[in-house]
N, C-alpha and C positions, 0 to 999 in steps of 0.2 A: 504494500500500500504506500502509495505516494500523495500524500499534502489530504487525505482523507480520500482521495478518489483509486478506485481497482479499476487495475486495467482487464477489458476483455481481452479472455481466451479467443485465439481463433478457431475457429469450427474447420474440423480437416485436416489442419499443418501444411495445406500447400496452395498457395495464393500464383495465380496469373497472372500477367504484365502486359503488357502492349508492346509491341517492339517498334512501334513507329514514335519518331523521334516528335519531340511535344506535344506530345499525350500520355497522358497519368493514367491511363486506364489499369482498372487493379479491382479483382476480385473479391481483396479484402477489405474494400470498400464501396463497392458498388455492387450488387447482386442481381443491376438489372441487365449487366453488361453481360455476352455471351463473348467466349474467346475462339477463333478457329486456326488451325493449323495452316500452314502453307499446303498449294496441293503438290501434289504428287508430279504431274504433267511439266514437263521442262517449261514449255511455251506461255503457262499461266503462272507459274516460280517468275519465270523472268519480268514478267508484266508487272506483279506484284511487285518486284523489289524495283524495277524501275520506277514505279508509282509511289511508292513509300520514300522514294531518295534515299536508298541506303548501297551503295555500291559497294564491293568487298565485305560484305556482309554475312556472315557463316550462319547459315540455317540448321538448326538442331531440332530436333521434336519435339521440344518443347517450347518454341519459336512460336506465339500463336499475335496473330490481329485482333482488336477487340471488335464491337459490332458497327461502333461508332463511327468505322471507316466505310461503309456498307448501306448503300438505301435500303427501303426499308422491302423494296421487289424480292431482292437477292437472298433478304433471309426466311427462310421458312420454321415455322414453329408443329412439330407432331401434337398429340391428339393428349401427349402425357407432359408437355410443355416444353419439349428438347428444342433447342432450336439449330439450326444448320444453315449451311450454304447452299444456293443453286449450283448447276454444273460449272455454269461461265461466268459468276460470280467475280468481279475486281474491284479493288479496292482501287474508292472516288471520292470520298469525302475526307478534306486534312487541315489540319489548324491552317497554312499556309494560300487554302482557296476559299478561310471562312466557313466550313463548313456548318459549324454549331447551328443548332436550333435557333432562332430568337427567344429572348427571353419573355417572360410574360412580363409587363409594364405594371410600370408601380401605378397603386392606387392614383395618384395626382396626376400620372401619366393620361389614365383610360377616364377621367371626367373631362368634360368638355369645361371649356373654362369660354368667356367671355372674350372676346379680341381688345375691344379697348373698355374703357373706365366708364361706370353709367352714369348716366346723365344726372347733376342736378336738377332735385324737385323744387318744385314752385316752393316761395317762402313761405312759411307757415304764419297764417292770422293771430290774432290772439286770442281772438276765439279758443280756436283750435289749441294754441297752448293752456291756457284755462281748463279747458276740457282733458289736458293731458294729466294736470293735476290733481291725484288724488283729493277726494273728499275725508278728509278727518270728522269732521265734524258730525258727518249721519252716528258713528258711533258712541255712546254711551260708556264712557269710560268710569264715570260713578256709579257704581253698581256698590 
């Protein structure tokens, strides 16, 4: 225990990573992210790491992309919630071309606001300020 706060266990012992360069994609923080391997096929290996910009790059098996790189055509979800890639699947979305989502807009953002400053209302009578002033007097305060 550290300053009163327990750190969480990880669930598993082995966390995922993203291998494309500025992107945090990770497992042990994100549970919505799916990770997939590089394929197999020479011709789409090559495509991939050309599109990642990672040249001289060694692929290992445990080399995986997060989903993040990926519209949303390409990946497929089974019936038990697995999710996978299509066959010709490439990675097209990177920090680099802006990929991200938008963010949803702050409250202040999504109200429409006024363009310019409202208009002064006509002066008020005194009438009208008379009338603004409470009556004291309907009350009974000797009781």
């Amino acid at each position: 225990m550290r300053d009163g706060y327990k750190l969480q266990k990880v669930v598993g012992g082995s966390n995922e990573h993203c291998c494309v360069p500025l992107c945090t994609g990770s497992s042990r923080y994100n549970t919505e992210l799916s990770f997939h391997r590089f394929p197999k096929h020479t011709g789409h290996r090559t495509q991939w790491l050309h599109k990642i910009r990672r040249t001289g790059f060694t692929i290992t098996p445990h080399t995986k992309v997060c989903s993040r790189h990926f519209t949303k055509d390409q990946i497929r979800t089974t019936a038990k919630g697995r999710r996978f890639l299509t066959a010709n699947a490439i990675t097209t979305l990177f920090e680099w071309n802006a990929y991200s989502n938008k963010t949803r807009a702050a409250v202040w953002e999504r109200r429409t606001r006024p363009t310019s400053s409202p208009e002064p209302g006509p002066a008020e009578t005194e009438e009208e300020i008379v009338d603004m002033v409470p009556i004291l007097w309907i009350y009974d305060l000797y009781l």
